[in-house]
Structures are given as C-alpha cells and as structure tokens.
C-alpha positions in Angstrom: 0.0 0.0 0.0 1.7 3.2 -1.4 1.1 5.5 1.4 1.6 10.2 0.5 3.9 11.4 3.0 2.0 14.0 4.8 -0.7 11.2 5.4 -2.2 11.4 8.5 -3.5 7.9 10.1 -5.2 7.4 13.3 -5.2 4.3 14.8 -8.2 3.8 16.9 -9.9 1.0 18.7 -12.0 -1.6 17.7 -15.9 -1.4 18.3 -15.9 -5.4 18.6 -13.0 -5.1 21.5 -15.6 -3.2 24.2 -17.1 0.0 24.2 -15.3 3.6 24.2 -13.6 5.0 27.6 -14.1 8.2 25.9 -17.4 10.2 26.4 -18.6 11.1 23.3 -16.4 8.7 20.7 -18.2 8.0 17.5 -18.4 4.8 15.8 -16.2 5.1 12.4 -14.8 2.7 9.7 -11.2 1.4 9.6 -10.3 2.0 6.1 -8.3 -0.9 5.3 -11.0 -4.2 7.1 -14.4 -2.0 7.3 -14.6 -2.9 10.6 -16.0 -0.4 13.5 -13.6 1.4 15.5 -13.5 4.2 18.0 -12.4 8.1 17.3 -13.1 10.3 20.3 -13.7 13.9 20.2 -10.3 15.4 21.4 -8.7 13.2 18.5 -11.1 13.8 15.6 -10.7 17.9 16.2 -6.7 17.4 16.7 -6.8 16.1 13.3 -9.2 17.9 11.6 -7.2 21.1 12.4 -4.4 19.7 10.7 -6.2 20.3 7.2 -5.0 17.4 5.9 -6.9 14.5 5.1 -6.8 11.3 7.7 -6.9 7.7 7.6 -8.3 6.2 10.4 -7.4 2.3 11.1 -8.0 -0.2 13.9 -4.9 -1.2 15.5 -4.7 -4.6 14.0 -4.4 -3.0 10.8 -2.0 -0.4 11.8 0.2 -2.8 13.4 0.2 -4.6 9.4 1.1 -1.5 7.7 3.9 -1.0 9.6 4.8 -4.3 9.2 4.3 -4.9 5.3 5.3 -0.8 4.8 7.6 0.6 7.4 8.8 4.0 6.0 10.9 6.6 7.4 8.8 9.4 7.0 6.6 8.0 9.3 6.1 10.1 12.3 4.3 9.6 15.6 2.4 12.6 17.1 2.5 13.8 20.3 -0.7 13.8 22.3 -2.5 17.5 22.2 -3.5 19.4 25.2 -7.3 18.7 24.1 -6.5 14.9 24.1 -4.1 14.8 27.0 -7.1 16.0 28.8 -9.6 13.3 27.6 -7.2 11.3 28.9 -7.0 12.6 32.6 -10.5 13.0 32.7 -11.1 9.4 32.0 -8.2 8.5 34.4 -9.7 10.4 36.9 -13.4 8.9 36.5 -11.5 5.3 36.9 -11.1 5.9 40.6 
C-alpha cells in the first residue's frame, strides 16, 4: 500500500473489542478491514485542524502496515493538550 507522506493515520480501537472509555467517541470505519472502530472527540478535532486528510485504522491493521510498509517518513504525534485532557479525565473517572 503506497502511502503520501504527509498522510495522516489514526489508529483507533475496535468497536468489537468493548465500548469507548471516551465520552462522546463516534463509531467510524477502519479504512483498510471496514470494521468499526473508535475516534473520540479530542482526537477527531486534533486532526481535523491539521487540514490534511486522515486515515483512520483499527490497531490490528496499523500494526500490518507497519509491518508490510515501514517508511521513514513515518512520524508519531504527540498527544494535544485537548487529548491529553480526555485522557485525565477518563483517568480520573477510573477511581
């Protein structure tokens, strides 16, 4: 799978492996096995301000593109502050 350099792909949970931890996640498509998967909020605006175009896949299939494609443009994003807070908030409602 040739794969543009300034791609941006989000790998997100699968539907079928339990539901969200994330208020307000949105069942989307992984674009390489159809299957459902999880995008919360914090990460679907992080990436829409990017302007770019995303690809959203379930980790399985992420973890085979890497696989089958490593490249060395590939680059891993650092959480945003919107998402870091997601994060402690569902941390927090653990305990």
């Amino acid at each position: 799978m040739a794969s543009d350099p300034d791609e941006i792909v989000v790998l997100c949970s699968l539907v079928e492996d339990g539901p969200s931890g994330v208020y307000g996640s949105t069942r989307e498509e992984c674009a390489s096995c159809q299957k459902g998967v999880w995008l919360s909020p914090a990460t679907r605006s992080t990436v829409e301000k990017t302007g770019q175009v995303f690809k959203l896949l379930c980790i399985p299939c992420g973890e085979q593109r890497l696989r089958d494609n490593p490249s060395p443009d590939d680059q891993l994003m650092m959480p945003s502050e919107e998402q870091l807070r997601e994060i402690m908030k569902g941390l927090a409602e653990l305990n």
